[in-house]
N, C-alpha and C positions, 0 to 999 in steps of 0.2 A: 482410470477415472480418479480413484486416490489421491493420486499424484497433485492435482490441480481444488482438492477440496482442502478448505480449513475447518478442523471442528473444536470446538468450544469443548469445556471439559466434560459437563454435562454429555455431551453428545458423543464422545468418543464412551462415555460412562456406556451410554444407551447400547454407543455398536460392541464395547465387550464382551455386556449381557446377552446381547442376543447367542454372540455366540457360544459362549457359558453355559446356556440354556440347549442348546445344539450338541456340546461336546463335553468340556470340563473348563474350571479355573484350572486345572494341572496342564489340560494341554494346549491352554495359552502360554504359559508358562514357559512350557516346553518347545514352543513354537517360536518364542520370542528371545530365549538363551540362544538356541540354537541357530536364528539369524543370524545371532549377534558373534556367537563363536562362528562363523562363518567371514563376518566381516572382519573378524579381529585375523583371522587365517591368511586372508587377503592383503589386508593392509599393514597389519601391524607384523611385522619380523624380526627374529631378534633381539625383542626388547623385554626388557623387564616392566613388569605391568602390576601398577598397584589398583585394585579396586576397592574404593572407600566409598563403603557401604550403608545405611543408613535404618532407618529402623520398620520403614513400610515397606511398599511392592515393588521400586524401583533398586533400593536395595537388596531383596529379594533375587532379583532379575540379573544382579551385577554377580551374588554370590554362585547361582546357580550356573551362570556363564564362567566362571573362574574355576568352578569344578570338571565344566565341560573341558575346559581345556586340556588341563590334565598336565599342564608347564609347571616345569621347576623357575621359570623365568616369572610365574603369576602371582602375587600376593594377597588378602584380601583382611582390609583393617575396618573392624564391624565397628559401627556405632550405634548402640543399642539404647544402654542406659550410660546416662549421667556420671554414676559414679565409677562404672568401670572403664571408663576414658582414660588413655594414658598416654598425651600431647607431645611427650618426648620420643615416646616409643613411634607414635605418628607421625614426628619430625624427621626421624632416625630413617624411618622407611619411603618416606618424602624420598630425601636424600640421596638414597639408595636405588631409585627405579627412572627409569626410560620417559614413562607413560602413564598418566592419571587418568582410571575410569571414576568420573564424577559418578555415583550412582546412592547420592546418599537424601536426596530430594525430587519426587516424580510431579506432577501435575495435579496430584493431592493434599498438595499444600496449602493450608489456612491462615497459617498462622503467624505471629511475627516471631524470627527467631532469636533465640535468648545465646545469651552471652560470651557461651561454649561453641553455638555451632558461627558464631560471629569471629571468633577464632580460628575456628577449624577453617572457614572458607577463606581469610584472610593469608592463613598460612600456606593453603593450596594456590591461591594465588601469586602471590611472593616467592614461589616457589623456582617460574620459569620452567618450570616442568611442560612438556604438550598435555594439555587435558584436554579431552574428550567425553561429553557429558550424554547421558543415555535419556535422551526423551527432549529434555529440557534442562539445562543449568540450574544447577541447585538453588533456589532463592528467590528462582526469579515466578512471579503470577504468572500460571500459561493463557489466562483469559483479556488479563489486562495490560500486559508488556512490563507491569511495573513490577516492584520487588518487595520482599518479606523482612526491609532490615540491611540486608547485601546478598551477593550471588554471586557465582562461580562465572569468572571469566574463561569460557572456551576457546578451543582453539577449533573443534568439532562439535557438531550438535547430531546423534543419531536420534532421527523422529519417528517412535516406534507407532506404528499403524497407520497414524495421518500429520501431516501438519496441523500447527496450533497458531495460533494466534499472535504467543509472544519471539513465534521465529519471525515475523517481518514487521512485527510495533516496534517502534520507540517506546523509550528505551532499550526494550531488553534484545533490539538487535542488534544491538554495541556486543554485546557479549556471545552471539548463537556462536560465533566463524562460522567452520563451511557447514554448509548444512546438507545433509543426505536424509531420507525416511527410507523406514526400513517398511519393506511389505510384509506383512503377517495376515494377510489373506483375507482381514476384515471387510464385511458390507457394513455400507454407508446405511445412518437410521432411515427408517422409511420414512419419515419426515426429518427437514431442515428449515429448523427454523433459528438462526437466520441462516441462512444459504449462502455461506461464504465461500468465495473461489478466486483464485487467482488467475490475473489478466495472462494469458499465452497467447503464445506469437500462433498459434491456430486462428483465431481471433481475423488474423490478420490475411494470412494466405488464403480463409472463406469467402472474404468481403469484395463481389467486385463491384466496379466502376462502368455497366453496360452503357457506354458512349456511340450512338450509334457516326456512320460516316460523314452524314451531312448537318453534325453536331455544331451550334454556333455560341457565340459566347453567353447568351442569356440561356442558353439550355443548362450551361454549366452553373447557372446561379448567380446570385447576385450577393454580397454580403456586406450590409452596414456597419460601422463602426459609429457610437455618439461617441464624438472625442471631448476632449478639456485642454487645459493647460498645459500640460504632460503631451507636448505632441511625442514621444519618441515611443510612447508606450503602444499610444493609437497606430502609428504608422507599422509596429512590429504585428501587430494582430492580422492589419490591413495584408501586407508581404507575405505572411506564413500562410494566411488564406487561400492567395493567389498560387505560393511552392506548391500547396497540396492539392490544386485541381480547382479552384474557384474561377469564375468568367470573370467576372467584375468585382473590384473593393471599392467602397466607397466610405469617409471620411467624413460624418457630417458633424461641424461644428457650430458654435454661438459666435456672430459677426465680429466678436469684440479678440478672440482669437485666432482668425481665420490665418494672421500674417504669421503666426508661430509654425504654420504648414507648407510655409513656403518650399520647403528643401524634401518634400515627401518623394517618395516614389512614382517614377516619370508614368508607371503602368497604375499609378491611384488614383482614382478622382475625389478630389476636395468640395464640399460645397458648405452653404451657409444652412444651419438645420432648423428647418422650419416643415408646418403638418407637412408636406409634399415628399419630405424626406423619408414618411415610412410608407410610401406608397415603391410597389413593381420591387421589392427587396425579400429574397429569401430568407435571412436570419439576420439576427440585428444580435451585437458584440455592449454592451453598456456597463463603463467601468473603468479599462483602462486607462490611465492619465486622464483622470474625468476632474478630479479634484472633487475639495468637497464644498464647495463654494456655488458645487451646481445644484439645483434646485431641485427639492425632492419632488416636485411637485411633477415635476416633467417628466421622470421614471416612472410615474405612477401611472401617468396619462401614457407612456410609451406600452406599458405593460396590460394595460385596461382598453385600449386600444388595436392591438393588432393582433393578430391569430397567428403569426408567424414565430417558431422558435428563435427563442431568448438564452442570451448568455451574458450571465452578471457574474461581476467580478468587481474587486478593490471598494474605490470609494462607493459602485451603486449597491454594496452591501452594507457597507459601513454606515453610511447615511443614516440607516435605519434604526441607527443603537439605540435612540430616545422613542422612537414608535414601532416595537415591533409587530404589536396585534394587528397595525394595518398592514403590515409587509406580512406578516404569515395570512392575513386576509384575503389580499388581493394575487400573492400565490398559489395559493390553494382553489381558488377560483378559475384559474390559469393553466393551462398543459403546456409542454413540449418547454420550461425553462429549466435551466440548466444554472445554479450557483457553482463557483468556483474558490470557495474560498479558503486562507489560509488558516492556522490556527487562532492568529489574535480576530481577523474578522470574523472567523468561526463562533467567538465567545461572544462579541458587541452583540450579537441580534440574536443568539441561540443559548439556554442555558446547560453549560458545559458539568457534567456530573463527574467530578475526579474520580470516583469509585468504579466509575462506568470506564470502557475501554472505547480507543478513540472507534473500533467501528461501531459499539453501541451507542455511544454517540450520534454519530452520523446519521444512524438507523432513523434514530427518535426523531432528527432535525428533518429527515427526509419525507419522514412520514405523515408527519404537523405540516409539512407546507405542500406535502402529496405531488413534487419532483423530484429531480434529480439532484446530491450533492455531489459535487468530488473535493471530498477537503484533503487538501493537498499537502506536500509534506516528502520527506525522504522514506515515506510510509505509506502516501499516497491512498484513501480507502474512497470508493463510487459507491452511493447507495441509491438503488432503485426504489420508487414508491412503491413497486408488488414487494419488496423484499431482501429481491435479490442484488447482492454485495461483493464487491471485487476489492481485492488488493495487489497495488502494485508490489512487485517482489522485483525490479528490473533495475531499479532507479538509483543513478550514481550520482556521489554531492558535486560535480562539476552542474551539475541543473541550480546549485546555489548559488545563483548569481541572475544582475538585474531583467529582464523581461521573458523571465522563463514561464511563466506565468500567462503572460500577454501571447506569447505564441505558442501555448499551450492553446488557448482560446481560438486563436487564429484558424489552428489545423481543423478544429473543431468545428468550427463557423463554415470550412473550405467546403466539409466533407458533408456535412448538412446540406448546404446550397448544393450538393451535385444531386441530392436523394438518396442520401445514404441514411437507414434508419437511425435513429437522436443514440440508441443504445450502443450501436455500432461503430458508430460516429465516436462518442469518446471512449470506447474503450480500446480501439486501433490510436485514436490519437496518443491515450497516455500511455500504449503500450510503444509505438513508435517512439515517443519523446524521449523515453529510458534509454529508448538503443543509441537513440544517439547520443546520447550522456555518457556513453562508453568509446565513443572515441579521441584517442589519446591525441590531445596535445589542442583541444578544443574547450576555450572556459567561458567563452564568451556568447551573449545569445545570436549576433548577428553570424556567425561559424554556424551554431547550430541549424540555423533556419534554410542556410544555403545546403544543408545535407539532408532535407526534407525529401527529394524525391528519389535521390539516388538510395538510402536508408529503406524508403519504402517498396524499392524494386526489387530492391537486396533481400529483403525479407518474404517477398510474395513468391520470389525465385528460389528462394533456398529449400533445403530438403527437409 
């Protein structure tokens, strides 16, 4: 269970305690060198090993593992106080070793760092050395992905007890490399609030598709698209819909763009969007290649108007930048819609707290409008209106590129129209869409969409 929980620092504070209160601070302590001399046993051979130690618990943790070890190959350069630093002496031994244990900054970090440890980490950097950082990269915020000033570029990140936060945010994922947690045995607090987890491919091999034999194409659902100007966006939602199990796409547009759909998908249907259009449709897609030229007025009535799950994206978010108390209005009013947006439409209609990290963010945006966000990103966070919060940890930047987005939506809209629960529904599709951002030699969205089925068989099949 571990494994798949991210806690905040506060909250990993809480599961310490509990245990503390159960056993000892010593024999956490001892519990957590001793992983760690274990993994150093395993992985690291041969090497000379500096641990640059720091003046809290984290250096603590590095010294007492360097003792465990009990190597002529191990060194350990304290960083205590200020004046007894000696930068040459720490260059010297830089120089000198294999292997840097980062252990001079843990997750108790406040502050911004002054000018000496702006040195220290700049030198451990420059160095080319493999570093390997115990918990978290020195420097870096574990709540908020961002940093204290600078931070230790890893080459390894060991995440003692649980995952944090700033292993899969931007920023500070640029710096985690590979990431491993180490188990130290800890229980999760008996409350989580927020309840952050990450999306696994479990997820996915639970969810099925009970299609019975004499299943016809309206049984699999039906799914709208409002298109705009942008036909190439609409027509990617329409397709990925269909890859993932949808009966019918349909395409409804304003007469004045109908001809831009000429070249759509021979399995689409195109029509002119008028009231009739939201009648006999499972879920309705509003946004992609919408432009912003389209009339708020008509989302408004789209959304006030039908009881069917909603997915809004691009400009039918953006629209709202000049009014947004009627869009948190008229969403909060509303169940089962789904926003999708990036970071810059994330800001127009929601106010974005720098201080705050993007899933607290997300939280507050989810909460105020009482649905679902998935603000998207190469960091990816879902936040449920009861709370509960996912992060993608899957997703490679081959997804940077034009209609990943659109056919994110797509699977989404597929998997809804078959009856697949709204919660379900996006969190196999964002966790599918990573995987296939992992294969090589694939950058473009119409590649990705065509590996929708086989992707998802692969994964329901696998062990």
């Amino acid at each position: 269970m571990y494994k798949y929980k991210i806690l905040k620092i506060s909250q990993v504070i809480d599961s310490e305690n509990e245990f503390i209160l159960k056993n000892s601070e010593k024999k956490l302590f001892d519990l957590a060198t001793k992983k760690l001399k274990k993994y150093i046993q395993k992985n690291v051979i041969n090497k000379k090993i500096l641990f640059i130690c720091g003046p809290g618990k984290n250096g603590l943790d590095g010294i007492k593992t360097e003792k465990l070890l009990k190597s002529k190959k191990s060194l350990i350069y304290l960083i205590n106080k200020e004046k007894d630093l000696n930068l040459i002496k720490l260059s010297n031994q830089i120089n000198n070793c294999d292997i840097i244990f980062d252990c001079i900054f843990g997750i108790g970090l406040k502050r911004k760092l002054d000018k000496t440890f702006l040195k220290i980490i700049n030198m451990i950097n420059s160095s080319k050395k493999k570093i390997i950082s115990i918990d978290i990269p020195s420097g870096i915020n574990s709540d908020t992905g961002g940093n204290f000033g600078a931070n230790i570029n890893a080459d390894y990140t060991l995440a003692m007890g649980f995952f944090k936060p700033a292993h899969f945010l931007l920023p500070a994922k640029k710096y985690i490399g590979k990431l491993k947690v180490i188990n130290l045995n800890l229980k999760l607090p008996r409350i989580l609030k927020p309840d952050i987890n990450i999306i696994k491919k479990k997820i996915i091999k639970n969810f099925q598709l009970l299609h019975q034999i004499d299943i016809n194409k309206y049984d699999k659902g039906h799914v709208c698209v409002v298109g705009g100007k942008m036909a190439g966006a609409a027509r990617i939602v329409a397709i990925a819909s269909r890859k993932i199990g949808a009966g019918l796409s349909t395409i409804s547009v304003e007469k004045k763009y109908l001809t831009y759909y000429t070249k759509s998908e021979v399995g689409t249907i195109v029509e002119v969007f008028n009231n009739s259009s939201l009648y006999k449709k499972n879920v309705f897609v509003i946004g992609p290649g919408l432009g912003k030229d389209f009339k708020k007025k008509k989302i408004c009535k789209i959304l006030e108007n039908i009881k069917e799950p909603v997915i809004l994206d691009a400009d039918a978010i953006s629209i709202f930048e000049k009014d947004r108390d009627k869009f948190y209005s008229i969403l909060a009013k509303k169940k089962n819609v789904i926003l999708t947006p990036h970071h810059g439409e994330f800001c127009r209609v929601f106010k974005y707290n720098k201080k705050m990290s993007k899933i607290d963010n997300c939280i507050t945006a989810s909460k105020l409008i009482k649905n679902i966000i998935i603000f998207k990103g190469n960091d990816t966070v879902v936040s449920f209106p009861d709370g509960k919060v996912y992060v993608d940890t899957e997703s490679k930047k081959s997804l940077a590129t034009a209609g990943s987005g659109d056919m994110l939506c797509g699977m989404i809209a597929g998997l809804i129209s078959q009856g697949i629960r709204i919660e379900d529904a996006v969190l196999v599709s964002i966790f599918l869409q990573s995987r296939i951002s992992r294969e090589k030699n694939k950058t473009i969205v119409e590649d990705f969409i065509e590996l929708i089925p086989k992707t998802l068989n692969l994964i329901k099949n696998s062990n």
